[in-house]
C-alpha positions in Angstrom: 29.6 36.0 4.5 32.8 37.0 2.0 33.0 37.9 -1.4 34.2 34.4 -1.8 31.2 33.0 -0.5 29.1 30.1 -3.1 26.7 31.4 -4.6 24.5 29.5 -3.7 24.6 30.1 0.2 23.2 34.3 -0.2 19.9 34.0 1.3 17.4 33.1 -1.2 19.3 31.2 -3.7 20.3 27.3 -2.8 22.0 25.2 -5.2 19.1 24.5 -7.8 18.9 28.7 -8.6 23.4 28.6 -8.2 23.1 26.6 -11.3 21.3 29.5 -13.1 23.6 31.8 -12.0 26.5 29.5 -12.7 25.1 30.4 -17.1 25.8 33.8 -16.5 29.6 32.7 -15.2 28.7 34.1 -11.3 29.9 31.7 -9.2 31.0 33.8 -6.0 29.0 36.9 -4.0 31.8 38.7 -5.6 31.1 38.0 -9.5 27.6 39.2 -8.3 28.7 42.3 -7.3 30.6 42.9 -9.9 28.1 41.8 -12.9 26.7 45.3 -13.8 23.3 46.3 -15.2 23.2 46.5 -19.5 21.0 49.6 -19.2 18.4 51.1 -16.5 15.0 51.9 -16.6 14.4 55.6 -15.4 11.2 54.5 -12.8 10.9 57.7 -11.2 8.1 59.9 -10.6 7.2 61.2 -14.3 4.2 63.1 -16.0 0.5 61.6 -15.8 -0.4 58.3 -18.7 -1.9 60.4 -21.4 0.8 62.2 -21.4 3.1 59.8 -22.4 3.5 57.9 -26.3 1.9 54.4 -26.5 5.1 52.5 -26.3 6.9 54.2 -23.6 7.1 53.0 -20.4 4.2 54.5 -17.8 5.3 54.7 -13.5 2.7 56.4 -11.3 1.8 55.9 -7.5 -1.7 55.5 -6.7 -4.0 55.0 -4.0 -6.7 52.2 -4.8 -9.9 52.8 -5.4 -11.3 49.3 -6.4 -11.1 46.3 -8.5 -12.6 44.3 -10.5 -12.2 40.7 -12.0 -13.7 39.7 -15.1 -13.3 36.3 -16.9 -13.4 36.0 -20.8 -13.2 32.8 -22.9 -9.4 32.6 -23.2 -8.1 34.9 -20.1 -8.8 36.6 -17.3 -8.6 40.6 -16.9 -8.0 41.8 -13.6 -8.6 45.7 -13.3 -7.7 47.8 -10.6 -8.7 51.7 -10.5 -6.2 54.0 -8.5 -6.4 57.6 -8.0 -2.4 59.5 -8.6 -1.0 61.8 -6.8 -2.6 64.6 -8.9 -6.0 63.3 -8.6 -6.3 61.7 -12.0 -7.9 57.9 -11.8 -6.2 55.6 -13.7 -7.3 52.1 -15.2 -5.2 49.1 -14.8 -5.2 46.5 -16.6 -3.8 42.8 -16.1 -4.2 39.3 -18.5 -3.6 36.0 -17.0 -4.2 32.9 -19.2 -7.0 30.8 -18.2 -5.9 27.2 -16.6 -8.0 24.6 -17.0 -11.5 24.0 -14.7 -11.3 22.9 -11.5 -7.5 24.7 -10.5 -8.0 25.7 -7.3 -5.1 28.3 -7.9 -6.0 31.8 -7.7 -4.1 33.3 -10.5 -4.7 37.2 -9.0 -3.9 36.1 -5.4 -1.6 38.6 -5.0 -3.0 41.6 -7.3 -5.8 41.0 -4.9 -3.1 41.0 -1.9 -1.2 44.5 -3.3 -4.3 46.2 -3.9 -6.4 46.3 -0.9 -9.0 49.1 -0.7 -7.1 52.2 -0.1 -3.7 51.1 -0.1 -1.1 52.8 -2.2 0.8 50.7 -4.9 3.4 51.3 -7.3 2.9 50.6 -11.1 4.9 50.1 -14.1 3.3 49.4 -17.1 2.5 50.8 -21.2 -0.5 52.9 -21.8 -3.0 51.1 -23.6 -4.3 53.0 -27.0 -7.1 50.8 -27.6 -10.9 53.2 -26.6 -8.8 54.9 -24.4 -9.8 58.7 -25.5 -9.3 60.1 -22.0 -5.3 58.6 -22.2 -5.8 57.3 -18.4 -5.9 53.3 -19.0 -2.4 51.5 -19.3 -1.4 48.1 -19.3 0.1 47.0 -16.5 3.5 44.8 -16.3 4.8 45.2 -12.8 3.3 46.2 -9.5 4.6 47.2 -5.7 3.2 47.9 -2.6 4.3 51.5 -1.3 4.8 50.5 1.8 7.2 47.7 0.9 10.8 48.9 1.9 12.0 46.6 -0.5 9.8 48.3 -2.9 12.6 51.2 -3.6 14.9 48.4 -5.5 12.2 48.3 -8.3 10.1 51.6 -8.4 10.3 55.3 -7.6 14.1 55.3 -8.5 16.7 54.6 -11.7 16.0 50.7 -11.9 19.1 48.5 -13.3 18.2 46.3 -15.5 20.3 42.7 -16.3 21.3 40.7 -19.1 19.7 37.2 -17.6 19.0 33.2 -18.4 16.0 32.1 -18.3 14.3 31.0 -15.1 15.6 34.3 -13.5 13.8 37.6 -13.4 15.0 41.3 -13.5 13.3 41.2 -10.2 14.7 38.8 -8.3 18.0 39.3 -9.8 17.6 43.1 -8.0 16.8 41.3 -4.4 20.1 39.4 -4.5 22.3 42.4 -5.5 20.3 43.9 -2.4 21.1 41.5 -0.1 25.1 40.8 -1.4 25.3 44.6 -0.9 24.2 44.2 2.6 26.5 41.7 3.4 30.6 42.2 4.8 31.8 41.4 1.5 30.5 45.2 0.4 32.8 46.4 3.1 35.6 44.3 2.3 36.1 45.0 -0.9 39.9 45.7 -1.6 40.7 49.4 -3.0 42.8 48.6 -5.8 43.7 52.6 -6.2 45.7 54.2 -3.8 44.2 56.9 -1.6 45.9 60.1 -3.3 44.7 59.1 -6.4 41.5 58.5 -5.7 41.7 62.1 -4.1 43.4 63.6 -7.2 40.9 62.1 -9.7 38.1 62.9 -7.1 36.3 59.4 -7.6 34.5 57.2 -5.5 35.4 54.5 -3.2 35.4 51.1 -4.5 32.5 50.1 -2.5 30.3 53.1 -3.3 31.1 52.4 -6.5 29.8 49.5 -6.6 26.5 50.2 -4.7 25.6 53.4 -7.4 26.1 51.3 -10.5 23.5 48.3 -9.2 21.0 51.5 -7.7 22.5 55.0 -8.4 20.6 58.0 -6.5 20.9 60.3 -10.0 22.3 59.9 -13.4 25.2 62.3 -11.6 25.8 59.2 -9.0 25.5 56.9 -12.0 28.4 58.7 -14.1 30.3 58.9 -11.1 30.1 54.9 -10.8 31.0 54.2 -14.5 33.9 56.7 -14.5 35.3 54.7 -10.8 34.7 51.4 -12.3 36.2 52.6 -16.1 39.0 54.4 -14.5 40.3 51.5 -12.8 39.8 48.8 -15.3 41.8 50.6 -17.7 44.7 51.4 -15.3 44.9 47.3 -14.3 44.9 46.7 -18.5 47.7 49.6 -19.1 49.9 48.5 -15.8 49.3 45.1 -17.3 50.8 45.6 -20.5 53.4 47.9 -19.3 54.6 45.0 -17.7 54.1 42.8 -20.8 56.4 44.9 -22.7 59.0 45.7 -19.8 59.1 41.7 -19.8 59.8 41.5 -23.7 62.3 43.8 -23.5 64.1 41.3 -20.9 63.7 38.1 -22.3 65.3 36.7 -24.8 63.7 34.3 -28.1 64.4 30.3 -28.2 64.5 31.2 -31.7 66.2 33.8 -34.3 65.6 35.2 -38.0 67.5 35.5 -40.6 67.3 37.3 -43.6 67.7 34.4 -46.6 65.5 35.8 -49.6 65.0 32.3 -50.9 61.0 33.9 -50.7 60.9 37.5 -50.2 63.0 38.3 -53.5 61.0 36.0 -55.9 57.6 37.5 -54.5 58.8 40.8 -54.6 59.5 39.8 -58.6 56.5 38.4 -58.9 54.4 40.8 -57.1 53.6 43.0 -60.1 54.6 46.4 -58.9 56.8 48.2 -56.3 56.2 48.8 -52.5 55.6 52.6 -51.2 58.2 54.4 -49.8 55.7 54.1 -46.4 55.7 50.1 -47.0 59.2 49.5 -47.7 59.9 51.8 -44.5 57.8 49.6 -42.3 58.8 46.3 -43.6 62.5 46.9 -42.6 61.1 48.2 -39.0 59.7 44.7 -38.8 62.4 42.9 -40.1 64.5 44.0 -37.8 62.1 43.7 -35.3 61.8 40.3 -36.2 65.6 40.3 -36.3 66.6 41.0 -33.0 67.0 38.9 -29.6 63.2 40.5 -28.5 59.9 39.2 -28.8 58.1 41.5 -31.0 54.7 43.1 -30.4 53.7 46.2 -33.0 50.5 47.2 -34.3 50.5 48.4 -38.3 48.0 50.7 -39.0 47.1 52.4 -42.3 44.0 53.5 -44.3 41.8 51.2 -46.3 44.3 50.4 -49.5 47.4 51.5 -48.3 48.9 48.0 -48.4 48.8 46.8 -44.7 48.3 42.9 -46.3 50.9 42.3 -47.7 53.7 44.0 -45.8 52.0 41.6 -43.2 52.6 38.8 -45.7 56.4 39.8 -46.3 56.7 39.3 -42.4 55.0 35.9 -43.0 57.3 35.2 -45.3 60.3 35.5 -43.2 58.7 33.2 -40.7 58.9 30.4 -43.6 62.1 31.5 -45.2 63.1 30.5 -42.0 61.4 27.1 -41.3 58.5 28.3 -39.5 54.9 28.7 -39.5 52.3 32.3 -39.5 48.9 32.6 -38.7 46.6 35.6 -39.5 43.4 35.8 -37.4 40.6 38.0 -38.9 37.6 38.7 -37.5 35.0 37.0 -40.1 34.6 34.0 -42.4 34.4 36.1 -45.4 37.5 38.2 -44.4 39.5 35.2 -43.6 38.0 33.7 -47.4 39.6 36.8 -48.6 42.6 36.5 -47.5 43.0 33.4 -48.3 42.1 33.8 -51.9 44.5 37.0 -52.1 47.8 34.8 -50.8 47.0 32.0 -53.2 46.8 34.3 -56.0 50.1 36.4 -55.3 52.3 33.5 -54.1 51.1 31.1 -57.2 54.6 29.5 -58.0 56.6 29.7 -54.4 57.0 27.0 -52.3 54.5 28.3 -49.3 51.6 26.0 -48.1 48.7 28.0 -48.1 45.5 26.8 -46.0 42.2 28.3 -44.2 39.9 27.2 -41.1 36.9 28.6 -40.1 33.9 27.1 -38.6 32.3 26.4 -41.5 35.6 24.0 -42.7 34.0 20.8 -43.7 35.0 17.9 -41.2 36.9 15.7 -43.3 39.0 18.8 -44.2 39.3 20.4 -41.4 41.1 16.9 -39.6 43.6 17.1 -42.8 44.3 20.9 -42.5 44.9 19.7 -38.6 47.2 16.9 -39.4 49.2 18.7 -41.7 49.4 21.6 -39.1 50.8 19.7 -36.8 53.1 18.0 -39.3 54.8 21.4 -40.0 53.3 21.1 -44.2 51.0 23.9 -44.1 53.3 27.2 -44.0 50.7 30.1 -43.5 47.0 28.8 -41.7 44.3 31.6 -42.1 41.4 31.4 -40.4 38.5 33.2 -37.9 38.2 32.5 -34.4 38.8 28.3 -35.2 42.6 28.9 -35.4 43.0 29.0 -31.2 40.8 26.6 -30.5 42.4 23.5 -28.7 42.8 21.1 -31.4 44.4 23.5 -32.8 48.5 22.2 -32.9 50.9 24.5 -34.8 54.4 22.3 -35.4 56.3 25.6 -35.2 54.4 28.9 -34.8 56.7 31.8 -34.8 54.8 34.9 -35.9 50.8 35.6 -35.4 48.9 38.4 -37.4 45.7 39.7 -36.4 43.4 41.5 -38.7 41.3 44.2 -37.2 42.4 43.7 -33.9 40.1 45.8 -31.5 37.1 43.1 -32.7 38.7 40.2 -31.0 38.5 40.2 -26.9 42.1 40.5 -24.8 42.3 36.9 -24.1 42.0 35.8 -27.7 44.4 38.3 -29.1 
């Protein structure tokens, strides 16, 4: 088995479980591997129930002493009594709906198999406040048989937990990590970072990596994982866009600017008062930006007020002076409302098509905004998110603003 392997051929899965995994986008043993835990659950050994505060999470292994069943008009309590490590007898506690008369299911079939007489079992659970003055009773939510190697994936240790769909449990979810980690792919995955700097930067291999963020030894091994993994995501995404920009700086535009003021002087008259030496600064940086034979790709950044809007607009403005279209992207409705409102109200009188799409765009307008898009009418489009979706057709897009940039994912921006 290869980290290209279906999921649905790892032991345990089959094609009607591949279709839940296929929700959380893991289609491969790879995209297993590499779909981390959203937080973990510190399972190991801790201090004894009544120490701990009623909403914390209780772990204790315990040797049983006996059990008891005892049926009640709308469940069924299962109780089991185990002894800890430091002597103390605890009382567990389990609810189980009551089925209707006459199923023949046993409903603490396996409670009754985990805790034979004298057998040691693993428990996971919340103490339970309610007459409990000694602090020994909890409420139980998980349980493991000690002697279950399998048993170490969910207790005794720092236990990953998953962001899941439903019809799959933290539990089994655990078991197939286990067993893709078992299998060649483990070994065969490719070491993106070249031995020297592994050595200089004194992190772990790729596969180790990937075995201590799904069941780290320590919080130490856990770090170590996230700082691998970290390390070498962000050095793909800067090699990336060091090529990106080594690329702009070869090729050439289909397309060119020029500097006409039939809209940039009458909105400068218009404006109401006179740009910052700081704005009028960065507006000829874009210009010529804009200007040259180069793609350009520059973040503005300034402090709330400072004017960021609309030196983005004068660059918007160019765009139409010279027969194409603009976008700006921000990250909410209301922002992109904004906006909106705020270019309507300083460019009252030019000749520039205003218009906005979100999600909440009625239908019949939204097809018009569309139509007119794609026509080459509307001049500026505003919008959220809705602007790159696919029926999305810009007649000329030449120059693409995005508000607040770091809230939007790579792909979008």
């Amino acid at each position: 088995m290869t980290s290209s392997t279906q999921i649905q051929y790892l032991k345990g899965i089959g094609p009607a479980k591949a279709k839940l995994f296929d929700r959380l986008e893991i289609a491969t043993v790879e995209d297993l591997l590499h779909y981390y835990p959203r937080t973990y659950q510190d399972r190991r050994l801790g201090a004894p129930p009544n120490e701990y505060n009623s909403d914390a999470l209780v772990v204790f292994k315990g040797r049983v002493l006996r059990t008891q069943e005892i049926p009640a008009r709308s469940v069924l309590i299962f109780k089991a009594f185990l002894e800890d490590e430091r002597g103390q007898q605890i009382e567990c506690t389990w609810f189980k709906k009551r089925m209707y008369r006459g199923f023949r299911f046993d409903p603490f079939g396996q409670l009754k198999k985990d805790f034979r007489m004298n057998s040691e079992v693993w428990v996971i659970g919340r103490r339970d406040d309610k007459n409990n003055f000694f602090g020994n009773k909890v409420t139980a939510e998980e349980q493991y048989p000690a002697d279950d190697v399998l048993t170490r994936l969910h207790a005794g240790r720092l236990t990953p937990v998953y962001s899941l769909t439903e019809g799959l449990t933290n539990k089994q979810f655990r078991l197939f990590v286990h067993e893709a980690l078992q299998t060649e792919s483990l070994s065969r995955e490719p070491e993106v970072l070249p031995p020297f700097l592994i050595s200089k930067r004194k992190l772990l291999s790729a596969p180790q990596a990937l075995k201590s963020i799904h069941f780290p030894n320590s919080l130490a091994e856990l770090e170590s994982a996230r700082r691998r993994l970290a390390y070498e995501e962000f050095l793909l995404l800067a090699t990336a866009w060091g090529i990106k920009r080594t690329q702009t700086k070869i090729l050439a535009k289909d397309y060119a600017y020029e500097i006409k003021k039939t809209l940039l002087t009458p909105f400068r008259e218009q404006l109401g008062f006179d740009f910052t030496n700081s704005q009028k600064k960065v507006i000829n940086e874009i210009f010529k930006d804009l200007c040259s034979p180069r793609p350009m790709n520059r973040l503005l950044q300034g402090d709330v007020g400072s004017g960021k809007t609309v030196v983005a607009l004068c660059a918007m403005l160019l765009a139409v002076e010279n027969g194409y279209q603009a976008a700006l992207m921000a990250p909410t409705e209301i922002l992109a409302e904004q906006h909106f409102l705020t270019f309507k109200r300083i460019l009252k009188g030019l000749d520039v098509n205003v218009a906005v799409l979100t999600s909440s765009t009625k239908a019949a307008a939204k097809k018009k905004i569309l139509k007119e898009l794609a026509e080459g009418k509307i001049n500026i489009l505003v919008g959220t998110h809705s602007v790159i979706q696919d029926d999305v057709k810009f007649a000329n897009l030449r120059l693409a603003v995005i508000d607040e940039q770091h809230r939007f994912g790579v792909k979008q921006r």
